[in-house]
N, C-alpha and C positions, 0 to 999 in steps of 0.2 A: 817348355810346357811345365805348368807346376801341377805337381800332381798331392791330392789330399785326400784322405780315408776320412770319412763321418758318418760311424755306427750308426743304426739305428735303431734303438731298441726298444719292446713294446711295453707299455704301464697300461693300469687298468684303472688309475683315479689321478688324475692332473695333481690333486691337495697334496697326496701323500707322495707323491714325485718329489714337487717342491721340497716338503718337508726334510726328505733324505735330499735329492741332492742340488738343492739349493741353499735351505737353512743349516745343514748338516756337514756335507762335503765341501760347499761352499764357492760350488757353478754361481754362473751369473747366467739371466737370462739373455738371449740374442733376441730371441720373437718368440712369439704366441702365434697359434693362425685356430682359427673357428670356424666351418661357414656356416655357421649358425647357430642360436643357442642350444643347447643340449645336443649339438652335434660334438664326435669326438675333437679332444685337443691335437694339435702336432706341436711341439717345442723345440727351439736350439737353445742348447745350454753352452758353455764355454768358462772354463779354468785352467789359467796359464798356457795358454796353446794347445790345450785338450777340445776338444770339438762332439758331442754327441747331439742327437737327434731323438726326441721321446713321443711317442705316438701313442695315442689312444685308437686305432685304425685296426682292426681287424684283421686284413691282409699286407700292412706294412711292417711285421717281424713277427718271429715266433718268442714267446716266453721261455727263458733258460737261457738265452743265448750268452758267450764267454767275451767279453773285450780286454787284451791284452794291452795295458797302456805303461809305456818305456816315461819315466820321471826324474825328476833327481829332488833330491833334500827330501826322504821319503820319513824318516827320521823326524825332519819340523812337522809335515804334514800328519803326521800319525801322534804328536803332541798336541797340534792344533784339534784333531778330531775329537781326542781324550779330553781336551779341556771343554765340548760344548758338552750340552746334558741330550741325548741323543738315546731312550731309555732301552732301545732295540738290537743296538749295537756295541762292542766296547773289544775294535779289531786290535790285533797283535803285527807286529813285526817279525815275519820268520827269515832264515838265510834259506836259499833255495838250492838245490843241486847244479843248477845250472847258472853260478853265479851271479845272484841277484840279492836284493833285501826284498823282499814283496809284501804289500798289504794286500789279503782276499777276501771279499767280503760279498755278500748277497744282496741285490738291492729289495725292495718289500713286493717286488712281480718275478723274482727267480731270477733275475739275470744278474750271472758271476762275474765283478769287476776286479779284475787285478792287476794292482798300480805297482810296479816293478823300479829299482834302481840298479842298474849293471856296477858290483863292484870290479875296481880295478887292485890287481892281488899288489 
């Protein structure tokens, strides 16, 4: 059986979704779904084997929520981010107590994403 985790986390404008984590963090889209116009978005984003789900839905997640995401080359990824013009952000590399590199950062609806690499001593 393969078993897969796919967040789901709530936004409150599709645009400014994209903006951060598509043009920003640099997901790709999987789908769109609408059933209708000016009815809320649902989206699947995906970057390098990361999987989240973005909803404009009211009762499909609460705003705040934390996703813990295990990475490696956190280090490129945190150069690549630095290098787009992204005027809302401009995150750091801390070493964590529990062994890790982490990047934390807020997406623009409260919800705290943090991209983790486990160093080995």
């Amino acid at each position: 059986m393969l078993l897969k985790n796919i967040p789901v986390l709530r936004i409150f404008d599709v645009t400014k979704a994209k903006e951060f984590y598509i043009d920003w963090l640099g997901f790709e889209i999987g789908f769109e779904h609408q059933f209708e116009a000016h009815m809320p978005y649902y989206i699947g984003i995906c970057k390098d084997g990361i999987e989240l789900h973005l909803s404009e839905h009211h009762g499909d997640a609460t705003p705040g929520s934390k996703v813990f995401i295990t990475c490696n080359e956190i280090e490129k990824f945190h150069a690549e981010l630095l290098s787009k013009p992204y005027k809302y952000y401009r995150p750091t590399v801390e070493k964590t107590f529990y062994g890790s590199l982490c990047i934390d950062m807020h997406d623009p609806f409260g919800n705290k994403l943090s991209f983790n690499e486990y160093i080995t001593p």
